[in-house]
NUMIFI-639262 format. One record per residue (C-alpha): residue number from 0; chain; y, x, z. Coordinates in steps of 0.25 Angstrom, whole numbers. Each point is the difference from the previous one (the first is absolute). Layout:
<atoms>
  seq  mol      v      u      w
  NUM    A      Y      X      Z
...
</atoms>
This chain:
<atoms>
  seq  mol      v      u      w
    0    A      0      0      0
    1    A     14      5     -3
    2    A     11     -6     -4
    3    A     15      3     -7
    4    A     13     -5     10
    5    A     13     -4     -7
    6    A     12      0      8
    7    A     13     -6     -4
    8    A     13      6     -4
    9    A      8    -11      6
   10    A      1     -7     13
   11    A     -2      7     14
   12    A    -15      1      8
   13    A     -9     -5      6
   14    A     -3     -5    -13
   15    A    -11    -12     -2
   16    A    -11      4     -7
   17    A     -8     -6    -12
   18    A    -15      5     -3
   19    A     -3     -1    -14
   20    A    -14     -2     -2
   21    A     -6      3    -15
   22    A    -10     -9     -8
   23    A    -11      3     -9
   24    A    -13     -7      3
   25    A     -1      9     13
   26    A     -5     10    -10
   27    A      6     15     -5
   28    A      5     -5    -15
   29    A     13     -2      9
   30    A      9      9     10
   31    A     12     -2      8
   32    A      9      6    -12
   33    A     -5    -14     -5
   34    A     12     -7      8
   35    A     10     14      0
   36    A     10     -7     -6
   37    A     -1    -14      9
   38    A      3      8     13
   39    A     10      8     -6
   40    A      6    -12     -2
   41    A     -1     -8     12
   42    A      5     16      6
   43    A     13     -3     -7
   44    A      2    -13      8
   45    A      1      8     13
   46    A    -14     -1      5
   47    A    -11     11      3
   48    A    -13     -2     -8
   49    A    -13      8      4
   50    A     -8     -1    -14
   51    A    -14      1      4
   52    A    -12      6     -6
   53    A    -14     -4      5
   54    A    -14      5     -5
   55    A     -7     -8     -9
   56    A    -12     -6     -7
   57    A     -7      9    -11
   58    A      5     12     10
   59    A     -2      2     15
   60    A      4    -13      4
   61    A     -5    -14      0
   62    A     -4     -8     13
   63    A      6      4     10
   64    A      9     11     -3
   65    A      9     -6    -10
   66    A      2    -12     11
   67    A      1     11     10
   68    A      9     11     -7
   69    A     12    -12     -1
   70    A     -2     -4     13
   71    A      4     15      3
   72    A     10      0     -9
   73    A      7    -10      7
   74    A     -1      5     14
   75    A      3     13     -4
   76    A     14     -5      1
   77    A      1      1     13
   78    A     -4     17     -1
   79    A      0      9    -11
   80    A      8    -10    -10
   81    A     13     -1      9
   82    A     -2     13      5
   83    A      2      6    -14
   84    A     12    -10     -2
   85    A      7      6     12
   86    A     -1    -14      8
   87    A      7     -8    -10
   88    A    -13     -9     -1
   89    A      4    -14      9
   90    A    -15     -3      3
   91    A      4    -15      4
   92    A      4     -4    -15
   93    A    -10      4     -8
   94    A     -6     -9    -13
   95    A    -13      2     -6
   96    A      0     -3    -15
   97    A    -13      1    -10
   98    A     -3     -5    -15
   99    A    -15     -5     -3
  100    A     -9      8     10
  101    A     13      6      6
  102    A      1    -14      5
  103    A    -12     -3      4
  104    A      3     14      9
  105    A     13     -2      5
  106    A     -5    -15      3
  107    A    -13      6      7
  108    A      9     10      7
  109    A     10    -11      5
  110    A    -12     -8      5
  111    A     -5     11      7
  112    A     11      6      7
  113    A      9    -12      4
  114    A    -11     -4     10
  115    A     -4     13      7
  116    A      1      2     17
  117    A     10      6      3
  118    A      9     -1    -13
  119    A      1     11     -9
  120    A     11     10      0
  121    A      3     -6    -15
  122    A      4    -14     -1
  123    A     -2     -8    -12
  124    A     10     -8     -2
  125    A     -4     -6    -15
  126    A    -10      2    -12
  127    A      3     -4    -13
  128    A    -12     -1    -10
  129    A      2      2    -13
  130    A    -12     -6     -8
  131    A    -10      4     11
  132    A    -16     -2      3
  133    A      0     -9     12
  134    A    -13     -7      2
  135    A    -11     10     -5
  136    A    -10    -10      1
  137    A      8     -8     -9
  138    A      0     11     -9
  139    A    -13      4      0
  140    A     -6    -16     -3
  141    A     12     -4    -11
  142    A     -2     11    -13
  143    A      8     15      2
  144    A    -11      5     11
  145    A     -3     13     -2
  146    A     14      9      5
  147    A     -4    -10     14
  148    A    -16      4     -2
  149    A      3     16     -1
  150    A     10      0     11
  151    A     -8     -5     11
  152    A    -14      3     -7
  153    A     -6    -11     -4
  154    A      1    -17      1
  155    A      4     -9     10
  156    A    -15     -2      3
  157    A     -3     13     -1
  158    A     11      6     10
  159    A      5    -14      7
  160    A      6      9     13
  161    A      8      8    -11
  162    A      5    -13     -5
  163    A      5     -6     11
  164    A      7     14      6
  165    A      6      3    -14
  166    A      5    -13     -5
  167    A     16     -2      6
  168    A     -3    -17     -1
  169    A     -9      3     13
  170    A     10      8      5
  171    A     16     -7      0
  172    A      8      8      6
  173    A      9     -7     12
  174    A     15      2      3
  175    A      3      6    -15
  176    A      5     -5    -11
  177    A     -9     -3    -13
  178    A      7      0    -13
  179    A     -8      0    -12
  180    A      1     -2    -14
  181    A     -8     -1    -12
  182    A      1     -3    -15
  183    A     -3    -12     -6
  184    A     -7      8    -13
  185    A     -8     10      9
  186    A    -14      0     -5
  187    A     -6     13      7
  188    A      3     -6     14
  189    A      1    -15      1
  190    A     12     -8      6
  191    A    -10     -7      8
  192    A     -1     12      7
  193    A     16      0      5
  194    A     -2    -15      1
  195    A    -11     -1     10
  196    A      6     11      9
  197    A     12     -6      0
  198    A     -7    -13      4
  199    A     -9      6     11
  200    A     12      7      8
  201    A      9    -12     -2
  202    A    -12     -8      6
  203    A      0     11     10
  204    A     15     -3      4
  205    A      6     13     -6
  206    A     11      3     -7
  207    A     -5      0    -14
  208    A      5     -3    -14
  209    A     -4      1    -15
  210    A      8      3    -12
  211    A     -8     -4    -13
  212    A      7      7    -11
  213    A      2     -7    -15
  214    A     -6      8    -13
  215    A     -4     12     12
  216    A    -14      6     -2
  217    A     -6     12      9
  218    A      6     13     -3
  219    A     14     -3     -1
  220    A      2      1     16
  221    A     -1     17     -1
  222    A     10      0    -13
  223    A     13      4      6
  224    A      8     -6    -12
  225    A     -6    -15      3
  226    A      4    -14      4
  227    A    -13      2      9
  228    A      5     10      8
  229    A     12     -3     -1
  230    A     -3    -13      8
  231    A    -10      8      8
  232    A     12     10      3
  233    A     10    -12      4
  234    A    -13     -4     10
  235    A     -2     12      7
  236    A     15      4      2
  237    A      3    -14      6
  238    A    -11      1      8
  239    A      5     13      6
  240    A     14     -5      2
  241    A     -3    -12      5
  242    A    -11      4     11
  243    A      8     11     11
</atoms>
């Protein structure tokens, strides 16, 4: 796991801090350079963003360590990461962000942390999900299965504990705010996926909401240049400003 940290040219620290977590089916055909572009934008707008790398399927990664190696990442806000800032980092304002699998990681990562005893040095305040994997078993039993089925090793009824660990619908993360979005055109990662998510934590009482995007399909999210992002971008940033 390692990671690149942008810090902005305007504005005065601590600064609140976005984790940018690439896509790519979970699997080595992408890198965080994938999304260089999106940070160094959300950078300009005055906030920190720690783009993280993580290993992957088809390398040395795979279930757990792909899981694992983000939930690091994000703690390791609290150490080396601010630390190497010079303590700029304000570690109760930071925002997960992912695209595709990125989503289903930062989802699974917010999940995770925002119900740990005692609370984590890193508060969560938000994740935006940008086109995300969110209910595995979804995934598995409704056509585009196999990224799922080489990440976690195998079918729902083959490895039902890793199902219910990894999938971020068994895991809705409480006291943060869920923003997600998808496009409407998206046929590598359904809309249903967002929609049930969505539904679930809502069902749940969390603070949650979905953006379908008109003429939108999967990879426009990790274009720099795009309305997607764009509306990704206008997601995250309010989120930041809006939750001190």
């Amino acid at each position: 796991m390692f990671g690149d940290l942008y810090l902005p040219t305007t504005g005065s620290a601590p600064y609140p801090v976005v984790v940018l977590i690439h896509g790519g089916g979970w699997s080595q055909n992408r890198t965080l350079d994938h999304v260089g572009p999106l940070a160094a934008s959300l950078a300009e707008a005055g906030v920190a963003v720690w783009n993280i790398e993580y290993r992957r399927v088809n390398g040395v990664g795979g279930w757990p360590m792909t899981l694992t190696d983000v939930d690091d990442a994000v703690r390791s806000l609290a150490t080396v990461v601010n630390l190497r800032s010079g303590n700029r980092l304000d570690l109760q304002r930071v925002h997960l962000a992912g695209h595709s699998a990125g989503g289903q990681l930062a989802a699974w990562v917010a999940g995770r942390q925002s119900t740990e005893t005692p609370p984590n040095a890193v508060r969560i305040r938000s994740v935006t999900l940008m086109a995300g994997v969110l209910d595995l078993v979804f995934a598995v039993n409704n056509g585009r299965d196999g990224y799922v089925r080489k990440l976690l090793g195998g079918r729902p009824d083959d490895v039902p504990d890793r199902y219910r660990m990894a999938s971020p619908i068994a895991h809705l993360p409480v006291g943060v705010r869920i923003s997600a979005l998808h496009g409407d055109r998206d046929t590598v990662v359904a809309p249903a996926q967002s929609r049930r998510y969505v539904a679930a934590a809502q069902r749940a009482g969390l603070s949650a909401d979905l953006q379908i995007l008109d003429g939108t399909g999967h990879g426009e999210f990790a274009d720099a240049n795009s309305p997607a992002w764009a509306a990704a971008r206008k997601t995250i940033l309010a989120n930041v400003t809006e939750l001190r």
